[in-house]
N, C-alpha and C positions, 0 to 999 in steps of 0.2 A: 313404356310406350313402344307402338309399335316404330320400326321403319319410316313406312309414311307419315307416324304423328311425329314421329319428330325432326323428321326433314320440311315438316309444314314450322317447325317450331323455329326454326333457322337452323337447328340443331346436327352437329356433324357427327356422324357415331364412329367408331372404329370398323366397322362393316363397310362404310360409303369411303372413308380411307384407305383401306384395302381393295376395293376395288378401284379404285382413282390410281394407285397406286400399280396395279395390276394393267388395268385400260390404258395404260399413260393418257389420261384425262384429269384435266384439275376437277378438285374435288368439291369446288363449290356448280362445278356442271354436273357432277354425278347429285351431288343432294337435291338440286334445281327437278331433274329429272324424278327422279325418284317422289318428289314434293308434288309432281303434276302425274303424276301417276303411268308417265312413258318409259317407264323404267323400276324394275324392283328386284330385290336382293331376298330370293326366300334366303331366310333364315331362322330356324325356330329356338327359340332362347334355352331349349332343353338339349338342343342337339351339340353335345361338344366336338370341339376342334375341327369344327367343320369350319371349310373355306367360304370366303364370304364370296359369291358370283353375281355380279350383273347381269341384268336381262333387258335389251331394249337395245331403240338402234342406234343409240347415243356409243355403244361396244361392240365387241366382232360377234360374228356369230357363234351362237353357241350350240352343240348338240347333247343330245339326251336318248340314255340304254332303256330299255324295257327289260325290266328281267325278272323271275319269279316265276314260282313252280306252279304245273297244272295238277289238275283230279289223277293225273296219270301217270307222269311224269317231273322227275329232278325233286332236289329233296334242299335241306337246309346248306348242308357242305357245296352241292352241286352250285346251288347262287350264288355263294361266297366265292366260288372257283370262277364262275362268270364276271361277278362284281371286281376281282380282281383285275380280270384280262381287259373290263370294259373301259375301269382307270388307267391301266398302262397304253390304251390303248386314245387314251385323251377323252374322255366322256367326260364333260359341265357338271352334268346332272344324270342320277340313276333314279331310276321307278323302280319299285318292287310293287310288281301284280301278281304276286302268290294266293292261291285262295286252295282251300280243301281244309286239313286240317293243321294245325300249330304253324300259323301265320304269324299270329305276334312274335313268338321265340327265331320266324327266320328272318321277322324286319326288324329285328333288335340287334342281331349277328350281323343285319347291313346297317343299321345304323352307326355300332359300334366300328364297324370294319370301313365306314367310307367316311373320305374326308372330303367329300363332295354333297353337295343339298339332293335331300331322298326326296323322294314324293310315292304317293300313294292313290289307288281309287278307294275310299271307306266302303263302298256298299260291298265290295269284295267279300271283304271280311265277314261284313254283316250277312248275306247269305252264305256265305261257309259255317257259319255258326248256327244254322236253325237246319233243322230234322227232312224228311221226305226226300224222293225221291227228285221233286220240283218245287225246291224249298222257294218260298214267296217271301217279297224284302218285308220284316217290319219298322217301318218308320221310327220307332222311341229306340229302337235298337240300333236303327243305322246312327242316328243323332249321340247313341251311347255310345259307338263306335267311335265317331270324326273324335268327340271328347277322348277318350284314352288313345288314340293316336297323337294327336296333336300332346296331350302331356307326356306321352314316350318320344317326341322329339320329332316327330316327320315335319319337315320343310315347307313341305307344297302339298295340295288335296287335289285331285281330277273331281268336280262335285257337278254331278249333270244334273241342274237345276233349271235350264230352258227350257227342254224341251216339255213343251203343255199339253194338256188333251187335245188343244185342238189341231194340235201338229200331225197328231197320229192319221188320221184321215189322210192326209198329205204324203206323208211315209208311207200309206200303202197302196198307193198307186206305182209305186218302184219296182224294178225289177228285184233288187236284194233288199230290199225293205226297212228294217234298223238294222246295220251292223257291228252297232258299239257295243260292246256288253255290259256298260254301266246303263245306256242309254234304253235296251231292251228290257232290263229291270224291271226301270220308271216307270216305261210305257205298258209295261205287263200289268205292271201293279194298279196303273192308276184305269187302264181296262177294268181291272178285276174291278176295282173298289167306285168305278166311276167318281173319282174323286181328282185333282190339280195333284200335282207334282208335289210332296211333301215338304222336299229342300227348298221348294222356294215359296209357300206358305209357312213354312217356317226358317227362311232366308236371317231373320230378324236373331234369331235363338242360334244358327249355325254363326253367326257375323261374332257374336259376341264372343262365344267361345273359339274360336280362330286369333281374335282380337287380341282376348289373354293371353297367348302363346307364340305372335307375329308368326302363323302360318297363315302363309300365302294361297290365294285361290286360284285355281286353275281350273277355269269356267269348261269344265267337259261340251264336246261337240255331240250329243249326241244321235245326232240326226245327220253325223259324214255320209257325204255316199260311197258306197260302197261297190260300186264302180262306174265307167265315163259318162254312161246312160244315165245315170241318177244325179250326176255332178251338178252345181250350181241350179237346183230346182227347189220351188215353193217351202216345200217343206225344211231346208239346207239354211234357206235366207230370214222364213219367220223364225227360226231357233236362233240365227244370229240377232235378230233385231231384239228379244230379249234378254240376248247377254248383251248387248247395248246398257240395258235398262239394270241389269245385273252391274255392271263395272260401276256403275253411278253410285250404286247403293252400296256396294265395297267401301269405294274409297271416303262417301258420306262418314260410314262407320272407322274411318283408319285400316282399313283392312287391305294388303296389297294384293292385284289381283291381274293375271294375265288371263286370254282368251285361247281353247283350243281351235282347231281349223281344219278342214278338209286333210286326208281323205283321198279320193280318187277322181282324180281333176284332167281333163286333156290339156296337152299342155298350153295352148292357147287361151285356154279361160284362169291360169295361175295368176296372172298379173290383174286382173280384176278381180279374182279373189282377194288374194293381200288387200289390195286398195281399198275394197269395199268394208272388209274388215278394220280397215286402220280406222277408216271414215266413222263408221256405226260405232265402232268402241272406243272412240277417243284415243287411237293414238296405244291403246292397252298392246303391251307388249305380247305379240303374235306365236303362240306356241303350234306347229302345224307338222302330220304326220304324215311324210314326203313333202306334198301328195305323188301320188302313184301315178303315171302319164298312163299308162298301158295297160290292159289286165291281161294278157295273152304271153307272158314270160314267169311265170310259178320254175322258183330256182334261182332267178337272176331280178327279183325284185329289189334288191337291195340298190343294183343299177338304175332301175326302172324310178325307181321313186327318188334316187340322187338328183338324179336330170331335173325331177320337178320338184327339190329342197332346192338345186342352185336357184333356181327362176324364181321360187317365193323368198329364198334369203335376199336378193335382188331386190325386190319391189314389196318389202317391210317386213317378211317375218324376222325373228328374230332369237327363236330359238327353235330348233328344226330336230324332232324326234325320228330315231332312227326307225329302218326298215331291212330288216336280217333276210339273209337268203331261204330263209324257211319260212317266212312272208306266206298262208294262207297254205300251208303245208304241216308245220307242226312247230313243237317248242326247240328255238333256235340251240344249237348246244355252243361251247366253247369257242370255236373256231367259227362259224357263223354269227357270234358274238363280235367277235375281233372285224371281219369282215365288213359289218353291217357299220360299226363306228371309224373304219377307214373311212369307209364311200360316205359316208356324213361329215368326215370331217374337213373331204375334200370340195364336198358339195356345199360347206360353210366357208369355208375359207375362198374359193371363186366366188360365191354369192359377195365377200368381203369387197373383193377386188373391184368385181362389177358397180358396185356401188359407191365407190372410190372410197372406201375408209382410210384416211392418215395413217400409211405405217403398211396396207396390206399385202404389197406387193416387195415389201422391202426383204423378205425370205426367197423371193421368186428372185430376185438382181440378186443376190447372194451365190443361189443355185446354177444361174447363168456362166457367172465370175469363177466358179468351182468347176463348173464344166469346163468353159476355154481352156483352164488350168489343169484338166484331169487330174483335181486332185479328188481320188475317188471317196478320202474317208469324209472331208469335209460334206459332199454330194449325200455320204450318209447319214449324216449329223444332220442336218438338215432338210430330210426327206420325211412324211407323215408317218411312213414304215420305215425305219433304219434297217432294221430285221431283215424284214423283208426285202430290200433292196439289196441291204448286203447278201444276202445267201442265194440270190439272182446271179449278182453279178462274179459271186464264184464259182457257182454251178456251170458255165463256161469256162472261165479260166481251170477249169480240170478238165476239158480236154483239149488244152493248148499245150506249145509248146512251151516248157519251165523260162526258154527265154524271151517268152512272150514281152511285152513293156509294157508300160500301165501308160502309154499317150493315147490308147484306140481301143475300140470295144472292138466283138465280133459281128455286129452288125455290118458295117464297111471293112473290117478290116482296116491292117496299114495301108494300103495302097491306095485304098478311096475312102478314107476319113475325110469331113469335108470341114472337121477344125481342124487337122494336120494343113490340111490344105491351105485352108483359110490362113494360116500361120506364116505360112509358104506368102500368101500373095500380100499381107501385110508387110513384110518385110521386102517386100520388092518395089510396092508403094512408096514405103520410107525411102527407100534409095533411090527411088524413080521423083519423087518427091519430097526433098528434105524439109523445103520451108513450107510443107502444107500445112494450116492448121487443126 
C-alpha cells in the first residue's frame, strides 16, 4: 500500500512515525493528515535508507535543490559534489534535472549518495533519449520512462499533465510565453500532433504505475510566468483549475500528490497565489519556486525570490524550491549551490515564524540568550551557516588587538557596545531597584 492507502486504513507506518517523531507532532495528526491528503511523505519503497519527510502545513517548511547536468555543462562527479554541499547545507528534498546523455547512471549515484527524497522531471529523460537535432517527446516512451524511474527508486515525479491545448492560445499572448521546460515539451508536442496532453489522457495508466511504487506526484506548473507581466494571468489560473481536477483523481487512485506554483509573482499578488491554490487543490501540499518578486537583479535572484518564498511559506506553501544566484544565467556551480539553500532555508524558517508554528522561534530566543552572553561559539552552533559565521567573525579578530575580549564585536567596539552597555544599566536598575519584579 501506498502512504495514503494506508493512512486511509487507520494504518500507522514507520515513515508517519518518523516523521511525528522528527515534527514533534503526534503521530496520529501526522496520519490524519496525510489520510486527507494535506500532507505527504514521498517515499518510494525502492529507494533505501532514505529519510522519511513530511510535507504540508501540519510541519515547518521545507526547501528543495535543483541540481543536474546540462547539454553542456557538469557531469556525474560534478552533482554528486553539489548533492553533497546541498545536504550539508540542509536541503528536505533534491531534484535531479540532468538530461543529455547517461542520465540514469547520474540519478542512481544521487540516489544511492542521498539520504534525502529525490525527484525527478521523466520527460527529461525521454527527450534525451531520442535522436535529431530537435528531438520531439514520444509518449509510449515518456510513459516507459516514469516506469523505470519509479522502479529505480525516485521519490517524487514533476509530471505536467495540465496544461491542455486549449491553454496554449492563452500562453501566447505573454510576453515570455511557456517558460517550464517540461511544460514547453507538452505544448510543442501537442501543437505538432494536434492532439490533448498525453499524461493526462493517459493519467489513468501514469496513476497506476506510481501507485506500485508510492511515488508521489508533483503536479508540474507548466504554464508559471515567467515573469511579473505574465503573473497571475488566464492561462497560469486555467492550468491550475486542472490540477484541481488532477489532485482529486491522485488521491481517488491512493496516489500522494502535491501541486507546483508560480514562478514570477509581484510581491503583492503571493498571498493570493498561495490562497487560491490551497483553495482549487484541496488544501494539496504547495510546492512553489520562489516566486521571484523582481526580474531586474540576474546574479542576486537567489535574494530576489527568498523575499517571495517567505511571503508564500507564510500564507500556505509548504515546501519552497530553491533559486541559486545563477538564476536565468547559467548552471549554478558549487558555491552558488550552498548559497541558493541558505537564502531558502532562511526564507523557510521566517515563513515558520510568521505563521506562528509551535517551537519556530525557539532557536531565535536561544540565539538572543547567546548573544547577551557573548558566548560566540554557541551563536555559532546555532546559526543556518556556522561556517560561515564563524570565519566572519575571525576575519576581524585578525586585525585586532591579541588582547582583544570576546564581550564586543568590531561593529561598536568596547566603548559603544550597546549590550556592554545594556549590562551596565541592568545592574544599576537592580540596585536602583531591588524589590522590582
Amino acid at each position: 500500500m501506498t502512504q495514503l492507502e494506508s493512512a486511509r486504513k487507520g494504518i500507522v507506518t514507520e515513515a508517519m512515525k518518523s516523521v511525528a517523531a522528527t515534527e514533534n507532532v503526534d503521530v496520529e495528526k501526522v496520519r490524519a493528515a496525510v489520510a486527507d491528503g494535506t500532507a505527504v511523505i514521498p517515499l518510494n519503497i525502492h529507494h533505501k535508507n532514505c529519510d522519511a519527510v513530511g510535507v504540508g502545513r501540519l510541519f515547518t517548511t521545507k526547501i528543495n535543490a535543483n541540481l543536474g547536468r546540462s547539454m553542456t555543462h557538469s557531469g556525474k562527479g560534478d552533482e554528486l559534489e553539489k548533492l553533497a554541499i546541498a545536504l550539508k547545507a540542509g536541503a528536505d528534498f533534491v531534484m535531479d534535472l540532468s538530461v543529455g546523455e547517461g542520465v540514469k547512471a547520474i540519478r542512481q549515484g544521487m540516489l544511492d549518495a542521498s539520504p534525502k527524497p529525490l525527484g525527478t522531471v521523466p520527460v527529461y529523460e525521454t527527450i534525451s533519449r531520442l535522436k535529431g537535432d530537435i528531438p520531439h517527446m514520444d509518449p509510449s516512451l515518456l510513459i516507459g520512462v516514469i516506469r523505470e524511474q519509479a522502479e529505480q527508486g525516485v521519490d517524487f515525479m514533476t509530471l505536467h499533465a495540465g496544461l491542455l491545448l486549449r491553454h496554449i492560445p492563452q500562453a501566447m499572448k505573454r510576453k515570455m510565453g511557456i517558460v517550464s521546460r517540461g511544460g514547453s515539451i507538452m505544448a510543442e508536442w501537442m501543437m505538432e500532433n494536434n492532439t490533448e496532453n498525453p499524461l493526462y489522457t493517459h493519467w489513468d495508466e501514469v496513476m497506476d504505475i506510481l501507485a506500485e511504487h508510492d511515488v508521489t506526484v508533483s503536479l508540474g506548473d507548466g504554464l508559471r510566468p515567467g515573469c511579473l507581466a505574465d503573473a497571475s494571468d488566464e492561462a497560469q489560473f486555467g492550468e491550475l483549475d486542472v490540477l484541481g481536477e488532477l489532485v482529486d483523481r491522485c488521491r481517488a487512485r491512493g496516489v500522494q500528490v502535491m501541486v507546483e506554483g508560480p514562478g514570477h509573482v509581484p510581491f503583492n499578488q503571493v498571498q493570493m497565489n498561495m490562497e487560491r491554490q490551497q483553495e482549487v487543490c484541496k488544501r494539496a501540499p504547495f510546492y512553489v519556486l520562489g516566486p521571484v518578486v523582481t526580474d531586474i537583479a540576474p546574479g542576486y535572484d537567489h535574494i530576489v525570490s527568498a523575499i517571495g518564498a517567505t511571503a508564500a511559506a507564510t500564507y500556505g506553501a509548504s515546501l519552497l524550491c530553491y533559486v541559486t544566484p545563477a538564476e536565468h544565467l547559467g548552471l549554478p556551480d558549487g558555491d552558488e549551490v550552498h548559497r541558493g539553500c541558505i537564502a531558502y532555508k532562511i526564507a523557510a524558517h521566517a515563513g515558520d515564524v510568521a505563521r506562528g508554528l509551535p517551537g519556530a522561534h525557539d532557536r531565535d530566543d536561544a540565539m538572543s540568550d547567546a548573544r547577551a552572553a557573548f558566548d560566540w561559539d554557541r551563536q555559532f552552533s546555532l546559526a543556518l551557516d556556522p561556517e560561515h559565521a564563524r570565519e566572519r567573525w575571525l576575519r576581524t579578530r585578525a586585525f585586532t588587538d591579541e588582547a582583544h575580549g570576546d564581550d564586543h564585536c568590531s561593529m561598536c567596539g568596547k566603548e559603544f557596545c550597546a549590550v556592554r552597555t545594556s549590562r551596565r544599566i541592568k545592574k544599576l536598575f537592580e540596585a536602583t531597584f531591588p524589590s522590582h519584579p
